[in-house]
C-alpha positions in Angstrom: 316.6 107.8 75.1 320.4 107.9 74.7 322.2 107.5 77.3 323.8 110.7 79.8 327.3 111.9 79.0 329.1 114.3 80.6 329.4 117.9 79.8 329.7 121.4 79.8 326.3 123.4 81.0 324.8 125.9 78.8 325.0 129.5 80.3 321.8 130.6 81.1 320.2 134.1 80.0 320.1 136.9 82.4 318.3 140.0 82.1 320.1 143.1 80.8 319.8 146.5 80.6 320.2 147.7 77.5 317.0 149.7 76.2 314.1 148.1 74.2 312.8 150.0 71.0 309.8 152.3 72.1 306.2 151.8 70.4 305.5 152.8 67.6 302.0 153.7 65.8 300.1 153.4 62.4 302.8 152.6 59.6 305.7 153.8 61.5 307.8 150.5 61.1 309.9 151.1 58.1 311.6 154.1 59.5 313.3 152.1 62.1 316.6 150.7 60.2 318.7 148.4 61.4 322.1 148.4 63.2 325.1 146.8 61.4 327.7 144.1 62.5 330.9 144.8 60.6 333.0 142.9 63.1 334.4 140.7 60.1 333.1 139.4 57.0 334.0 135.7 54.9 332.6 134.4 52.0 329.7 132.2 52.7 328.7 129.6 49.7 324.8 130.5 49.3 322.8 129.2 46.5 320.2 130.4 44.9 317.0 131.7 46.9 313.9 130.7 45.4 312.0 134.2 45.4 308.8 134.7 43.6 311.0 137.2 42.0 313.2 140.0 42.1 311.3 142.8 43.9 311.4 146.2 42.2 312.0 144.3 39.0 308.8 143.1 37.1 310.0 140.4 35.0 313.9 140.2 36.2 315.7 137.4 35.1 316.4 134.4 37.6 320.1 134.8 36.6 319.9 138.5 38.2 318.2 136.8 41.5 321.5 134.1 41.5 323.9 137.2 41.0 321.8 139.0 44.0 322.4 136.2 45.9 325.6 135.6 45.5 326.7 139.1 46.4 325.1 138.8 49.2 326.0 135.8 50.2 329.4 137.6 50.5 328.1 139.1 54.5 329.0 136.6 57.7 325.8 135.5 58.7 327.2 134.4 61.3 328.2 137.8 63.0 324.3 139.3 61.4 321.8 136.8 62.1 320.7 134.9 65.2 318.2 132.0 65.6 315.2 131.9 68.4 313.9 128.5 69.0 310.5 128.4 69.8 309.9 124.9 72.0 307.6 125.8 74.8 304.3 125.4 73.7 301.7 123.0 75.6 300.1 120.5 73.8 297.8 117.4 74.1 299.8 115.2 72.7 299.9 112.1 75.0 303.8 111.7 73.8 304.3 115.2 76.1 303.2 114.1 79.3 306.7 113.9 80.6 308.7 116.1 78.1 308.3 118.9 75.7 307.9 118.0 71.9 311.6 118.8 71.0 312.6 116.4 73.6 311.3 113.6 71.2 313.7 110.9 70.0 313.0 111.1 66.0 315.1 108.2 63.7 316.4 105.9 66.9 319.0 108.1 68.6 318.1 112.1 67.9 315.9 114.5 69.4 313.2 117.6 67.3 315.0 120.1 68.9 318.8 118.5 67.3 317.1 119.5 63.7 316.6 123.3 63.7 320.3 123.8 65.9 322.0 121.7 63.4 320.2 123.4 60.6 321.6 126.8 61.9 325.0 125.6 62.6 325.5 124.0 59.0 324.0 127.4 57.7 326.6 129.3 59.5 323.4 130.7 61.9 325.9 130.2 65.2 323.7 132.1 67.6 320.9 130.2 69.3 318.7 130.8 72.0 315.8 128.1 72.8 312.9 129.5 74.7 311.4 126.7 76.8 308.4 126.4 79.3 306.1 123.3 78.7 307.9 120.1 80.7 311.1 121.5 79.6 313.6 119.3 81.9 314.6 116.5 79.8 315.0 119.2 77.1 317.4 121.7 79.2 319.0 118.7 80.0 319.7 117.6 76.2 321.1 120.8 75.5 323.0 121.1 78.5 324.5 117.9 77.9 324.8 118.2 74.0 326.1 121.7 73.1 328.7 122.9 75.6 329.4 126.4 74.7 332.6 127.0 72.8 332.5 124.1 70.8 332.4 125.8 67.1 333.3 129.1 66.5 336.2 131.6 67.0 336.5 133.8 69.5 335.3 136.9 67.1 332.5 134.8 65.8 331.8 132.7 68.8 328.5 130.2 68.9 326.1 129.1 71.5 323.1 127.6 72.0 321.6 129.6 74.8 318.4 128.4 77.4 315.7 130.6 78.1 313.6 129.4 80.6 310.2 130.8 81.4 310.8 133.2 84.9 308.6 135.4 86.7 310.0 139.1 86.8 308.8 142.2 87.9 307.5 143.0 84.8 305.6 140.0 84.5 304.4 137.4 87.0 302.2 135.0 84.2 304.2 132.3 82.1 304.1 132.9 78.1 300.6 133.5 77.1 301.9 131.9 73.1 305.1 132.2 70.9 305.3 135.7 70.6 304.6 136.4 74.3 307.9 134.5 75.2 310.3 136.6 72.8 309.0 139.6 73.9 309.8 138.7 77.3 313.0 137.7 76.4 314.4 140.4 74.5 316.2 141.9 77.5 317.8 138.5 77.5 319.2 138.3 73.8 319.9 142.3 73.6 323.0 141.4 77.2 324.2 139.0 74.9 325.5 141.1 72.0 326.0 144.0 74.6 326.4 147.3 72.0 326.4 145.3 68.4 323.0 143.8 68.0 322.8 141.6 65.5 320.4 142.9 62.3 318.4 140.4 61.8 316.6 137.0 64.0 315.6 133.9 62.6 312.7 132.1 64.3 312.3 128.7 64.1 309.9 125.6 65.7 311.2 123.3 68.0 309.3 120.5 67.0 309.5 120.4 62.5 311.6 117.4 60.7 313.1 119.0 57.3 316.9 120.5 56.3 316.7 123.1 55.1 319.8 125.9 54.5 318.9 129.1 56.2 321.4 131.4 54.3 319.5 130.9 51.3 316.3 132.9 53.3 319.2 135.6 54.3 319.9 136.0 51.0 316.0 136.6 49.9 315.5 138.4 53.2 318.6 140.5 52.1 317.8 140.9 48.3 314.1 141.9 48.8 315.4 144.4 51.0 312.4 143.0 53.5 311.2 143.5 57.0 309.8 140.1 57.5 310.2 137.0 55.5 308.2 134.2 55.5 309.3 130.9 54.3 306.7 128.9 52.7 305.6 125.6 50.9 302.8 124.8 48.3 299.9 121.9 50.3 297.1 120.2 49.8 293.9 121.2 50.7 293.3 118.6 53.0 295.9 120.4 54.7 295.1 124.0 54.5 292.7 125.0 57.2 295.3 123.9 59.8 297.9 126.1 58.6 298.8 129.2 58.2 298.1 130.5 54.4 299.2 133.4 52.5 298.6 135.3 48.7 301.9 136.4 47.9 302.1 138.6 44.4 304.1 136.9 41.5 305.7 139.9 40.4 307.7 140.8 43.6 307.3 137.9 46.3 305.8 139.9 48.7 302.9 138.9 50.9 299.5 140.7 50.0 297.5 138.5 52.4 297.8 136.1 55.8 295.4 134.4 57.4 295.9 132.1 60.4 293.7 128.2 59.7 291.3 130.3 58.0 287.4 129.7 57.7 285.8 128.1 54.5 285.8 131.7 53.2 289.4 132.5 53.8 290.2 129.0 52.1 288.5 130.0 49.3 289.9 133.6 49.0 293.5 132.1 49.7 293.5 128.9 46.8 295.8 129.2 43.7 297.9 131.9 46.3 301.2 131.8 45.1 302.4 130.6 41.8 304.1 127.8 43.1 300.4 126.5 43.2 299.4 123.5 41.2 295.8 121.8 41.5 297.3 119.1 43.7 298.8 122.0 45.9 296.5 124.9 45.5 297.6 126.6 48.8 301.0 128.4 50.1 301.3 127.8 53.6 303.9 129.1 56.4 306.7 126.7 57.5 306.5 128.9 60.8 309.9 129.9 60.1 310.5 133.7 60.2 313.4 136.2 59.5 312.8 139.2 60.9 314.8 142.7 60.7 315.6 142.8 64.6 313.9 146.6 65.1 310.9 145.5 63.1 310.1 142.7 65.3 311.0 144.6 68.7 308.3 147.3 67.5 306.0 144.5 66.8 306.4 143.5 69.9 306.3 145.8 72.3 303.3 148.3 70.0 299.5 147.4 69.6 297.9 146.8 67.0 295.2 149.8 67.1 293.5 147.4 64.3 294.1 143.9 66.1 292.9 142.5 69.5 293.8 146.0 71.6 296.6 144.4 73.3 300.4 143.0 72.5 300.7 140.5 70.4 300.5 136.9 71.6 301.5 134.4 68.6 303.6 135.2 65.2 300.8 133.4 63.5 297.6 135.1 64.6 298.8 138.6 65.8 302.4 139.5 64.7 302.2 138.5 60.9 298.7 140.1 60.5 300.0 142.8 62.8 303.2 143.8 60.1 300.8 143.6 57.0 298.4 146.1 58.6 301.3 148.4 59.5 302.8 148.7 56.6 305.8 146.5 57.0 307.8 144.9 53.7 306.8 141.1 54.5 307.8 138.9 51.3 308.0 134.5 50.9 310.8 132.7 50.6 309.0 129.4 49.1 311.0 125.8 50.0 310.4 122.7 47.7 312.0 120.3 50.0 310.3 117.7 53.0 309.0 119.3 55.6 306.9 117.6 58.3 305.5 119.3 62.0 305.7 116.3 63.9 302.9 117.5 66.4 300.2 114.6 66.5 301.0 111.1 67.3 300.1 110.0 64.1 303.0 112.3 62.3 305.3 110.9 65.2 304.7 107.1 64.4 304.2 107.7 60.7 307.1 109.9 59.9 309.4 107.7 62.2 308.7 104.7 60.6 309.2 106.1 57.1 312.8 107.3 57.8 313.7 103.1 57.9 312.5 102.6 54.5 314.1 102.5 51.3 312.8 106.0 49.5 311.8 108.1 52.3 311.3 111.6 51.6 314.0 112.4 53.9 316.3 110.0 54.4 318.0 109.0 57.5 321.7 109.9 56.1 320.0 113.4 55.6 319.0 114.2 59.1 322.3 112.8 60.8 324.5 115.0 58.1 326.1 117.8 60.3 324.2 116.7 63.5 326.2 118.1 65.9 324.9 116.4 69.6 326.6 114.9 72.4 328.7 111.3 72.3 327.4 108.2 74.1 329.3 106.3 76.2 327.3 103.0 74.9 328.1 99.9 73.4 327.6 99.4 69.5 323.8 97.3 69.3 324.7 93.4 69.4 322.0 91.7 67.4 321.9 87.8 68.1 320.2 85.5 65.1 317.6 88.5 63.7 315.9 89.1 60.9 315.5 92.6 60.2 314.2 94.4 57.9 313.8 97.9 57.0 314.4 98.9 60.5 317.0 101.4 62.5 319.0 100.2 65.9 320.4 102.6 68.2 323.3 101.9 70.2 323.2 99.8 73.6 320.8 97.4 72.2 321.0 94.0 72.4 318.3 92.0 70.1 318.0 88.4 70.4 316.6 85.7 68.1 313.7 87.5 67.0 312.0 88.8 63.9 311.8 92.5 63.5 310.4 94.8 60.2 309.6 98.5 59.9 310.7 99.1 63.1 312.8 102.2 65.1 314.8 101.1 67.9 316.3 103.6 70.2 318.9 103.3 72.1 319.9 101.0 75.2 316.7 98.6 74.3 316.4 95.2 75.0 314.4 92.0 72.7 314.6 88.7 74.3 314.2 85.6 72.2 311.5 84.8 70.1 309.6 88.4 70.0 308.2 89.4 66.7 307.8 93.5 66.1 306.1 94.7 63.0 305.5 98.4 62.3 306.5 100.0 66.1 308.7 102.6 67.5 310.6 101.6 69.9 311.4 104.7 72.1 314.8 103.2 74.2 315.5 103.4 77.7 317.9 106.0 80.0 320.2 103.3 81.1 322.0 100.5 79.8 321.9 97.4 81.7 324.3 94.1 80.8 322.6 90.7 81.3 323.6 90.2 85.0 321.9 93.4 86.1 319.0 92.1 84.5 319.4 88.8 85.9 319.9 90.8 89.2 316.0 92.8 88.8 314.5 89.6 87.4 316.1 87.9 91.0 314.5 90.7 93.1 311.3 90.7 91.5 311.7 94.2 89.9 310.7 94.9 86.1 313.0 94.5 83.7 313.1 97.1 81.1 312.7 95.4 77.8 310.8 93.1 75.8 310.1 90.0 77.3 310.3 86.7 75.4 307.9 85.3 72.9 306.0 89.0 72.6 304.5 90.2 69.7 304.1 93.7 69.1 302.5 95.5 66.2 301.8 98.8 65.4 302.9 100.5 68.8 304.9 102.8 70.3 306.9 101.6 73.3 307.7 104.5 75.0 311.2 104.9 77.4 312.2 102.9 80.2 309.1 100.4 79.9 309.0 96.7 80.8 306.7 94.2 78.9 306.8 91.0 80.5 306.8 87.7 78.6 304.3 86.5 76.0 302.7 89.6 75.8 301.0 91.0 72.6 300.1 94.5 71.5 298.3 94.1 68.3 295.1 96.2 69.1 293.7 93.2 68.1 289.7 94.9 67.9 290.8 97.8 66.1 290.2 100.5 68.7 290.6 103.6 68.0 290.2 106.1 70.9 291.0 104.5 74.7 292.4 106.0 77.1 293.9 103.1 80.4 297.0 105.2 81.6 295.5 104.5 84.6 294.7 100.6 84.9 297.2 99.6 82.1 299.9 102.0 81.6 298.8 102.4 77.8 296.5 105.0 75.5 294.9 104.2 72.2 295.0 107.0 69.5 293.9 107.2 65.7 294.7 103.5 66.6 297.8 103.4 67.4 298.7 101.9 70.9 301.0 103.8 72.8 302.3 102.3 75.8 303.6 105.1 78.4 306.7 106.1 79.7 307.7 103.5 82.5 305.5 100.9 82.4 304.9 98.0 83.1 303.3 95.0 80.9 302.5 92.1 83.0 303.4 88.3 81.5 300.9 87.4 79.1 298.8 90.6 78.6 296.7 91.3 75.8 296.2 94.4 74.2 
């Protein structure tokens, strides 16, 4: 973890009163239109959108889709669109006992929930509230710390990134019942915001998904297909498919015939070949869980019930709100991405996918994610690195690494190696606080743990989560190949598709075994 800096806080949503759209019934959805922004308008460069093709158009060319795009790459997104961050969600992951997904460091020094803000800020997307619930401190406190309000943007077109904490009202007493659940109760909050000039349309993103990706290129298919929904999407492997989201969309105009939430052996086989963007090595399109929606059509969504669905509102975009538009009528069309995408949601993704961003020829390279981060400063010393070999590995800043041998490995910030370690194939999570050899001197004096890696240790295929002390000749090689064990308790560690995950705080008495 890097270390605190100061700041400006966030300002934190308050309900309004400005009314919500009223149900609607049956097919009733594509008579609501949209509200315009014309507040001001600047060119915005926009490449191409990869549509299936131009709707309307049966066999339009792909320079009429460029041309389409470019025109309407002409409107401000940043005065028309504005980004919900979904990073509430409870999960099992043993990497969330203390802090919500986004909170995660990812490449040494950043956090999830930097990659969908910066996404939206290089995309000109300058609007941005985060919906949190699940152990959301440390991540209120990131974005408190890290994106002060007016920093970027003019007064006209100003930017935020806005904190919407889960809060009993007298409307509702129950915390978010799934994605869905928590915009609907927040859309009192984001309609105060833009007072009398809603913006048209709302982007919804996950908190917790490595990948860049440039969101004015969905505007622009959202915009072209003239759609109510759009779904952006990417071609997997089959291996892959009953965990995701899949969908048919029709070659001709892009737009979604059929969605089916991790879908049965039947619905697999119904879905193959569904898109064709699909090879035999990728026979299924699946959702990036990344949504554009015209802001009236999701508010009907929302706050209407599906006579054909569950008989209450809609709880999660996947398995009510999606299904829910088709059924109703609504224009829902893909918006299919070729590039790296990753939801870093298991601990296996989390040590794999970490890892691979220190090696030459990563599918997403470290330069890519840190272009146009925009997070807070650190007040840390540059790493010092004492007589190391090091290979294939990232350093954050504040560590100090001494005499040891380190490869494949992800350092985050403020750690500490003593002499004669060797660390092979391990994330190395960082600590809150920077100490300087006399205050370690000072806790070793008192008897208190040192945070760090004590001399002679040799870890291997680990996590080392923050602020955790492992004494001296320790080693963490899961030297009998476990692959499920759970000692929180008795040893401060967890085992997990084998990968040894020592928890947040500690402590890894002198010459331990694992």
């Amino acid at each position: 973890m890097s270390a605190q800096c100061a700041g400006l806080g966030v300002k934190q949503g308050v309900r309004g009163s400005l009314g919500i759209a009223q149900p609607v019934q049956g097919n009733d959805l594509r008579q609501r239109r949209p509200i315009s922004c014309r507040r001001g308008r600047r060119a915005v460069t926009c490449a191409s959108a990869m549509v299936e093709a131009a709707p309307g158009r049966p066999g339009a060319s792909v320079t009429d889709s460029l041309e389409a795009a470019r025109r309407i790459a002409a409107t401000d997104i940043t005065t028309t669109c504005a980004a919900l961050v979904l990073a509430g969600g409870s999960t099992d992951n043993p990497l969330a006992r203390q802090r919500a997904l986004p909170a995660l460091e990812i490449g040494s020094n950043l956090r999830l929930i930097d990659v969908p803000i910066s996404n939206c800020i290089r995309s000109g997307v300058n609007k941005m509230f985060v919906l949190t619930q699940f152990n959301s401190n440390a991540l209120n406190t990131h974005i408190h710390m890290s994106y002060p309000p007016g920093t970027f943007g003019n007064a006209r077109q100003r930017g935020f990134v806005d904190v919407l904490t889960a809060n009993q009202t007298p409307k509702s007493t129950d915390w978010y019942r799934g994605s869905a659940d928590a915009v609907r109760n927040n859309l009192e909050n984001i309609s105060e915001v833009f007072d009398n000039e809603p913006v048209e349309n709302l982007l919804v993103l996950s908190g917790q998904a490595l990948y860049n990706m440039d969101y004015s290129h969905v505007v622009a298919t959202h915009n072209e297909t003239e759609a109510d929904i759009t779904i952006v999407t990417h071609s997997v492997e089959a291996q892959d498919a009953g965990r995701r989201g899949l969908l048919r969309v029709n070659p001709e105009n892009g737009r979604v015939e059929k969605f089916a939430e991790k879908p049965g052996e039947q619905g697999l086989e119904e879905l193959k070949q569904g898109s064709r963007h699909s090879t035999e090595q990728l026979p299924f399109e699946a959702s990036m869980g990344i949504y554009l929606f015209k802001r009236t059509v999701l508010e009907d969504l929302l706050q209407s019930i599906d006579p054909s669905g569950s008989g209450k509102q809609d709880e999660h975009f996947g398995y009510d709100v999606i299904p829910h538009a088709l059924r109703s009528g609504a224009k829902v069309v893909a918006h299919h991405h070729e590039g790296f995408w990753l939801d870093v949601g298991t601990l296996r993704n989390f040590y794999d996918v970490n890892l691979s961003l220190a090696r030459p020829g990563a599918p997403l390279s470290i330069e890519d994610i840190h272009k146009g981060i925009i997070s807070r400063g650190s007040f840390c010393p540059p790493a010092i690195i004492t007589h190391c070999e090091l290979e294939n590995s990232l350093v954050g800043e504040g560590c100090v690494l001494r005499h040891s041998k380190l490869r494949n490995v992800v350092i985050g910030s403020n750690c500490f190696v003593d002499a004669g370690c060797q660390i092979d194939d391990t994330v190395l999570m960082g600590n809150q606080f920077y100490l300087n050899d006399s205050a370690r001197a000072a806790a070793r004096q008192a008897g208190e743990a040192v945070l760090g890696i004590g001399k002679n240790s040799i870890i291997k295929g680990a996590i080392i989560e923050s602020n955790v002390s492992i004494g001296r000749d320790v080693t963490i090689t899961n030297r009998d190949d476990v692959k499920e064990a759970d000692r929180a308790d008795s040893g401060g560690y967890i085992i997990q598709d084998g990968i040894v995950l020592v928890l947040q705080g500690a402590t890894i008495l002198d010459g331990t075994r694992i």
